[in-house]
C-alpha positions in Angstrom: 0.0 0.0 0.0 2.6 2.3 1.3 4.4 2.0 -2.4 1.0 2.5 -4.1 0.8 5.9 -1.9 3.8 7.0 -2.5 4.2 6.0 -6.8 0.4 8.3 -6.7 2.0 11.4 -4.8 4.7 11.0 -7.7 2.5 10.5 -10.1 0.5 14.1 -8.3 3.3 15.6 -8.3 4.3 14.9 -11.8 1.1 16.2 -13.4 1.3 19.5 -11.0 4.2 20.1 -12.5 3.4 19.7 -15.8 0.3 21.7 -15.1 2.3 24.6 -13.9 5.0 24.7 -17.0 2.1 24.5 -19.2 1.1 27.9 -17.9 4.4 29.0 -17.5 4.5 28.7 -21.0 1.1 30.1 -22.0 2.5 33.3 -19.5 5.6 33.7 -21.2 4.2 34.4 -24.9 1.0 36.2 -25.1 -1.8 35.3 -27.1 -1.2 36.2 -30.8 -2.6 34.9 -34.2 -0.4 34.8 -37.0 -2.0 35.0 -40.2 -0.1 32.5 -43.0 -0.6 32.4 -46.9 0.4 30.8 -49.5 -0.7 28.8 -52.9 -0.1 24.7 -52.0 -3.2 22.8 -52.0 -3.8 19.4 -49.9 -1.1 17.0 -50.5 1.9 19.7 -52.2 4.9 19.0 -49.3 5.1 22.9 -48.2 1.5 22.8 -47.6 2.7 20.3 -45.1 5.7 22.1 -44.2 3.3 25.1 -43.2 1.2 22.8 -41.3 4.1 21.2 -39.3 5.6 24.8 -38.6 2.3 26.1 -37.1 1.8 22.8 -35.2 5.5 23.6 -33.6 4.5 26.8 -32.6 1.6 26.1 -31.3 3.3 23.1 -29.2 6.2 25.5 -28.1 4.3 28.6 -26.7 1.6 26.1 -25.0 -1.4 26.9 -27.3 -0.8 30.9 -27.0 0.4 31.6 -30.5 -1.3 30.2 -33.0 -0.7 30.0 -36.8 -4.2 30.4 -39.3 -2.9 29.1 -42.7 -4.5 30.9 -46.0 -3.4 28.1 -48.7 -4.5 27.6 -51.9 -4.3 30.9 -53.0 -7.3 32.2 -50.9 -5.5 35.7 -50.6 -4.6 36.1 -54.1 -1.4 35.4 -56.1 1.9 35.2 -54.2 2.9 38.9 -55.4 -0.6 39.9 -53.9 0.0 38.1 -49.9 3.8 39.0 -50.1 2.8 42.7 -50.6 0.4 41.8 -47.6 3.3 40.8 -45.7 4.7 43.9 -46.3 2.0 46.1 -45.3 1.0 44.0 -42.5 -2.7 43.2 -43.5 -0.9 39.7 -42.8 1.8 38.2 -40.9 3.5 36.0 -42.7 3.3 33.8 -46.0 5.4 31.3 -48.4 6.7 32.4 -51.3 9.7 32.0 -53.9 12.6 34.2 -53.7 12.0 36.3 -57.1 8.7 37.4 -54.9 11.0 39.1 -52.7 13.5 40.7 -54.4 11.3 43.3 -56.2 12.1 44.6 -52.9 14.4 47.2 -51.4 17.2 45.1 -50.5 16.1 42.0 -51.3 17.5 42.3 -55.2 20.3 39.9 -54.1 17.7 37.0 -53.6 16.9 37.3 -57.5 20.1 35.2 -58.4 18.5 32.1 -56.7 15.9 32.6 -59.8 18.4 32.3 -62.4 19.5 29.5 -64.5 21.2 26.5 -63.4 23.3 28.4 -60.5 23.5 24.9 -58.8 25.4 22.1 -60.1 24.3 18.4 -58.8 23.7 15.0 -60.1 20.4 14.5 -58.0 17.7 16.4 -57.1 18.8 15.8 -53.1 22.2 16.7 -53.8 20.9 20.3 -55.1 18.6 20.5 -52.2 21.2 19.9 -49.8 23.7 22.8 -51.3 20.4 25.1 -51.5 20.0 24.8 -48.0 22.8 25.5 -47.2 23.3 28.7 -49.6 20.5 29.9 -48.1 21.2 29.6 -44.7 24.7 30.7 -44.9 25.9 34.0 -42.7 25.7 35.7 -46.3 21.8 35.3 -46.7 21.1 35.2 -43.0 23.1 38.0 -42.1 24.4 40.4 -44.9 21.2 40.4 -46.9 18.5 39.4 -44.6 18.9 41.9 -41.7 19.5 44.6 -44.3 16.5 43.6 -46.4 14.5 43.4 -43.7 15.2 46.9 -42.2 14.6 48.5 -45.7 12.0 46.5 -47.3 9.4 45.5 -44.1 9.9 41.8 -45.1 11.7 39.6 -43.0 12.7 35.9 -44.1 12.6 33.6 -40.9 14.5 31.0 -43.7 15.4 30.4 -46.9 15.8 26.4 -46.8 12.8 25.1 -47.8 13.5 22.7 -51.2 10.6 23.5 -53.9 12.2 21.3 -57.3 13.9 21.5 -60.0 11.5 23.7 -62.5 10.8 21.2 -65.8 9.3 22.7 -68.9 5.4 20.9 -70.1 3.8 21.7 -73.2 0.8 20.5 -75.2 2.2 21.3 -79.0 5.3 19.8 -79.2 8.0 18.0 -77.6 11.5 19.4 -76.9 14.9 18.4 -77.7 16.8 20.9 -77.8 17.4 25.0 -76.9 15.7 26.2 -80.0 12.6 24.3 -79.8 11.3 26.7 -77.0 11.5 29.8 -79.3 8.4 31.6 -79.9 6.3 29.5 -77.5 4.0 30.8 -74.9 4.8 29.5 -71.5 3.2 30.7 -68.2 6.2 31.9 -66.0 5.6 33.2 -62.5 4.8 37.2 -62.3 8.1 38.7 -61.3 11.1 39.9 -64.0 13.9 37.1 -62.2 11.3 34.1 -63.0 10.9 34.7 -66.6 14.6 34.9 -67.3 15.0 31.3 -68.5 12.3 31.0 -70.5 13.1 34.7 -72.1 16.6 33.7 -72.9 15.0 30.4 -74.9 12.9 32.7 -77.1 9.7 32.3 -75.7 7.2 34.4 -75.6 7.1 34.7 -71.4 3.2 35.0 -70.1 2.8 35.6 -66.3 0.3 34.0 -64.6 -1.1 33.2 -60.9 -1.0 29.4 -60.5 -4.7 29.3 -60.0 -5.4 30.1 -63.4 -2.9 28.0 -64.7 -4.8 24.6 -65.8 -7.6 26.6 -67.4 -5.1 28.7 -69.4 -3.4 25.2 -70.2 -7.0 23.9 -71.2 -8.0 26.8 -73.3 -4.9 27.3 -75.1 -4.2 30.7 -73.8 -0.8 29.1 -73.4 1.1 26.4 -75.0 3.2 25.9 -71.9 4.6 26.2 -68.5 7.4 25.5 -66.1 7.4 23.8 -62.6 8.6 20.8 -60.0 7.0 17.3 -60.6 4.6 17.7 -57.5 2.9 21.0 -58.8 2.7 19.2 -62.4 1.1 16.4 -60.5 -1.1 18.1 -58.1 -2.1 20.3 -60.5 -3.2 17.8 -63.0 -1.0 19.6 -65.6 -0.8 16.1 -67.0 -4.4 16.2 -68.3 -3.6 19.9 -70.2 0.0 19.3 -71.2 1.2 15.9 -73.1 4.9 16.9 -73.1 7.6 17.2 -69.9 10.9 18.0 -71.0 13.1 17.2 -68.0 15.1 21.3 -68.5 16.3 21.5 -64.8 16.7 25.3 -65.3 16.4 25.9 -61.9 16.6 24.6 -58.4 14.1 26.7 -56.6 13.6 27.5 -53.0 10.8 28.8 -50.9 11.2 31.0 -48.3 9.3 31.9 -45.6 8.5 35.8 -45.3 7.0 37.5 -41.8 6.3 41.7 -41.8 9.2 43.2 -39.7 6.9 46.0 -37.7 5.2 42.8 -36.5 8.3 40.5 -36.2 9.6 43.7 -34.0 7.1 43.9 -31.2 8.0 40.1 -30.5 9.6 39.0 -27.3 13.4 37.8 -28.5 12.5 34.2 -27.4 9.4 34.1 -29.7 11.7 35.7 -32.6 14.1 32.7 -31.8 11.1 30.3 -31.6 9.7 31.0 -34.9 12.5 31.1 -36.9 13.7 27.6 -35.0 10.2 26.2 -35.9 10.3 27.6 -39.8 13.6 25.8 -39.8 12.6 22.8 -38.7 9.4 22.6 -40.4 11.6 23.7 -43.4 14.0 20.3 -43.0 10.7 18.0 -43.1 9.0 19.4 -45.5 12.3 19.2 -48.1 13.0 15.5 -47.2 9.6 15.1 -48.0 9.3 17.5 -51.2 12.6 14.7 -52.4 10.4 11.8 -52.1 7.4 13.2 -53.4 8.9 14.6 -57.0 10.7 11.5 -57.3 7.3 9.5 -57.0 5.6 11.7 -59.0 7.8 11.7 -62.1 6.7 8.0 -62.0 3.0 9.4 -61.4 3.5 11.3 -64.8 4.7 8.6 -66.3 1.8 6.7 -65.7 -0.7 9.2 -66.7 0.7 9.2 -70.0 2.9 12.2 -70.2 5.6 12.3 -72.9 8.8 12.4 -70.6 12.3 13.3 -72.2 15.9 14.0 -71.2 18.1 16.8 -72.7 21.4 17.9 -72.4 21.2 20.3 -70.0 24.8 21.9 -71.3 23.1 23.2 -73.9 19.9 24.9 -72.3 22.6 26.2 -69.7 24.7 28.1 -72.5 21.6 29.1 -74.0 20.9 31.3 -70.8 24.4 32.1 -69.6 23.8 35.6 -70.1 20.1 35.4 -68.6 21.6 37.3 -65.4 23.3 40.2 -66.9 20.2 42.2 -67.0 19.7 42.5 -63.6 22.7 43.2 -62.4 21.6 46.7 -61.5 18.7 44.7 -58.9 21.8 42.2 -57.6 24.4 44.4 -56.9 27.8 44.7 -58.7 29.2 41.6 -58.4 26.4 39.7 -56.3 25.6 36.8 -58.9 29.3 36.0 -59.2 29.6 36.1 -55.6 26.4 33.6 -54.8 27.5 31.7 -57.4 30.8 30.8 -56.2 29.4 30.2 -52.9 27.2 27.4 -54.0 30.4 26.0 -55.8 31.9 25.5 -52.6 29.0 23.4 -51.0 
């Protein structure tokens, strides 16, 4: 009996305990909503990557923060919820780097948009050097806190692995550089995104993902450019026959939170956030890996025309994509990042 006593009074004590860091924790952040958009629908890995992040933070801060996630588009475009962001009519959103660097001090971030900066023989090996581009004291430090001082826009991380962009199209299939010329392919709405496509000769039509499948459908467009699990997701393959596997560029998303708001928070919520976006970050790109690699099969199966090219020559054809934004970079910024990514 007397051991039954005293494993209870533990067992009491325990859940006291627990009871009183719970509201320790509840005390120490106070209750705020953060309000998080972005264009993934159910079953695109960052769509899951969000979900993780705000389940973290809600775990961490015992149920005082919470995170209300916008997906699919429900606040517009991404260049309509970044410009949210910036304004604060939202806290925080997902988005691809050439959505940021429109902005003062975030021209730097453009180069991640260009043509095959990243050299790998796997998808995971590009990820992996990505990340770690991206988190490196160069975009943490030298651009972000500068960026995010000047432009309203913070990035709590860069290191979130989107996919190699691949080319579809319904016309034709393409095997080399000059078969893109004079197509119309939907890029995303920002200057840096269209530069692959432009250098190829097409004719570059900017367009909100939403709209995409219709403008596939209709033939508004003859083409457009993304990872496998968009292509998938998206049902591209019912719109487009052709997926040519261009690799032109290893994309990242980044996660964006206004900096008047990011300001008023406690330094140990600032650290919490941006450990959570991290983390939530590292799952979600394992995961983004294994879910192009299965949906390349996936497009396979549904019929899709699949075919290699030699990537050499697509990657001369743009060499020079760059050189026009050089003003938006920085004198000597492309050169810079790009030797960087050499070394990881």
């Amino acid at each position: 009996m007397r051991t039954r006593s005293v494993g209870l009074a533990v067992l009491t004590l325990v859940a006291a305990v627990g009871l009183l860091v719970g509201h320790a924790a509840a005390a120490t952040f106070p209750k705020t909503n953060i309000r998080f958009a972005h264009t993934g629908v159910a079953g695109i890995p960052f769509h899951e990557g969000v979900e993780r992040f705000a389940q973290l933070v809600k775990e961490r801060t015992g149920g005082a923060v919470t995170v209300q996630i916008f997906p699919a588009s429900q606040l517009g475009s991404e260049k309509d919820f970044v410009e949210q962001v910036k304004t604060g009519v939202i806290e925080m959103a997902l988005t691809g780097p050439m959505n940021i660097a429109v902005y003062d001090g975030w021209g730097p971030a453009g180069v991640l948009a260009m043509p095959y900066i990243l050299q790998g023989k796997s998808e995971g090996e590009l990820a992996r050097k990505l990340v770690k581009l991206t988190r490196s004291p160069l975009f943490v430090t030298e651009i972000g806190e500068k960026a995010a001082k000047t432009s309203s826009i913070r990035c709590l991380d860069m290191g979130w692995w989107f996919g190699e962009r691949h080319l579809t199209t319904s016309k034709k299939a393409i095997a080399k550089p000059e078969d893109v010329k004079n197509l119309k392919v939907r890029t995303m709405d920002t200057p840096v995104a269209k530069s692959a496509m432009a250098a190829l000769g097409a004719s570059t039509v900017p367009m909100a993902v939403a709209e995409l499948y219709t403008a596939l459908q209709m033939g508004v467009v003859d083409g457009q450019e993304n990872p496998f699990n968009i292509i998938y997701n998206r049902k591209f393959f019912e719109v487009q026959k052709y997926l040519t596997l261009t690799g032109h560029m290893a994309m990242n998303l980044v996660i964006i939170i206004n900096e008047t708001f990011y300001q008023k928070l406690s330094p140990e919520l600032q650290q919490l956030l941006t450990k959570a976006a991290m983390e939530a970050g590292d799952f979600q790109s394992e995961l983004t890996i294994k879910v192009n690699t299965k949906n390349l099969q996936d497009l396979k199966d549904k019929g899709m025309v699949i075919a290699e090219v030699n990537r050499a020559d697509f990657a001369r054809a743009t060499k020079d994509a760059w050189k026009e934004f050089e003003p938006s970079f920085g004198k000597g910024m492309y050169e810079r990042i790009v030797q960087d990514a050499a070394k990881y």
